[in-house]
C-alpha positions in Angstrom: 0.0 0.0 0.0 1.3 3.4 -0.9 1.3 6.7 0.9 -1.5 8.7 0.1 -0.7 12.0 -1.6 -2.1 15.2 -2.2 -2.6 16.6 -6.1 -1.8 20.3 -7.1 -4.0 22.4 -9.5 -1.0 22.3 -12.1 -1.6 17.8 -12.0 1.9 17.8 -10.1 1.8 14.9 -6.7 3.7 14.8 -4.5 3.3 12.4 -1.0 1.5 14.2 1.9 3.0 15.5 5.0 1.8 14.1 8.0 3.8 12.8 10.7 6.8 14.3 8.8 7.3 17.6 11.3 6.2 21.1 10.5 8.8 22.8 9.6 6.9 25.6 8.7 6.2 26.4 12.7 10.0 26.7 13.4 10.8 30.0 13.8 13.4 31.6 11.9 15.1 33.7 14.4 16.2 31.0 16.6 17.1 28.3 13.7 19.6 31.3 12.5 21.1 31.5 15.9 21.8 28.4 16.4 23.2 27.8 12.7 25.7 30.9 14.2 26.6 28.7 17.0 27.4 25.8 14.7 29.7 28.3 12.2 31.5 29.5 15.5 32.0 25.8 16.8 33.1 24.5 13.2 35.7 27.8 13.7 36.8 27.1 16.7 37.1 23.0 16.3 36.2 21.8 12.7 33.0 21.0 10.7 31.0 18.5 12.2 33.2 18.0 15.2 30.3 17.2 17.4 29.2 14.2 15.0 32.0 12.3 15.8 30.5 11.3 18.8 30.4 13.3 22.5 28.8 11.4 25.4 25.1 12.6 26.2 26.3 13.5 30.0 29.1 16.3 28.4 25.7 17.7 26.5 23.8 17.6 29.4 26.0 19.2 31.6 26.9 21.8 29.3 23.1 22.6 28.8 22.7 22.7 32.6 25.6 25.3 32.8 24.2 27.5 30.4 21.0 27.2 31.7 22.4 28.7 35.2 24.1 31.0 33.8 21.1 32.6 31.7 19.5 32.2 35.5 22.0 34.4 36.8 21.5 37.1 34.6 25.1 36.5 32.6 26.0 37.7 29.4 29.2 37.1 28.9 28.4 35.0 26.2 24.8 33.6 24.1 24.4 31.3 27.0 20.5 30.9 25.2 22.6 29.6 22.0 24.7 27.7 23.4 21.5 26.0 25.4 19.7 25.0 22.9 22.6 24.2 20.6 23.5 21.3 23.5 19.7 20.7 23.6 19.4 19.9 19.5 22.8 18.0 19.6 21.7 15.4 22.6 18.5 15.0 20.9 20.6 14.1 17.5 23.5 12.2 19.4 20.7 10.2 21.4 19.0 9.5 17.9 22.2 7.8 16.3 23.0 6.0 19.2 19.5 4.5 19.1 20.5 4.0 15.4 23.6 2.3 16.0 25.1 5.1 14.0 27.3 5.9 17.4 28.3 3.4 19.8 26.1 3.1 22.6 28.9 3.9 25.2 28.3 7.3 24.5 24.7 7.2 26.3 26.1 7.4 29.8 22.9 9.0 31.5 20.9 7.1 33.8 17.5 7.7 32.2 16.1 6.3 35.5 17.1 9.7 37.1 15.5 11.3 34.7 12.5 10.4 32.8 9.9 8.0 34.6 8.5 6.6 31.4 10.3 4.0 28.7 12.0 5.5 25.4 9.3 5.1 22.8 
């Protein structure tokens, strides 16, 4: 059985997009601050750096010091960048491992601590 999909006025098809994200409700501001934060980390380290693996916990506790630091009231740096940069990249790192695509020894949280419900 094949996906349904959705005809134009010009007789052009093309598969329909549910379930597939909408991208259309990201907003633009923040997707251009974070693709600043990637430019400055692929300056400072290389392109890509990140994908060659970093365990979840070095996210995670990045996140959480940027997080306190926006609490504080710093501004000493995009602490809100770098946030959701670690955010997006321990949702993507967590994804590959999951994958296979990055060895599981790099998911070094103890999800006990800190979701009560099983990975879907």
């Amino acid at each position: 059985m094949s996906d349904p999909i959705r005809e134009f006025k010009t007789g052009a098809v093309r598969d329909v997009t549910t379930d597939k994200g909408r991208f259309d409700l990201m907003p633009d501001r923040a997707e251009r601050e974070l693709a600043i934060h990637f430019q400055q980390g692929a300056r400072k380290y290389e392109d890509n750096n990140w994908l060659k693996g970093i365990p979840l916990s070095v996210y995670l506790d990045s996140l959480r010091r940027h997080y306190g630091k926006i609490k504080m009231g710093c501004h000493d740096e995009r602490h809100d960048r770098a946030l959701a940069w670690n955010a997006m990249c321990f949702l993507e790192t967590s994804e590959r491992i999951k994958e296979g695509i990055l060895p599981k020894e790099l998911d070094d949280i103890r999800w006990t601590e800190y979701v009560d419900v099983p990975f879907q």
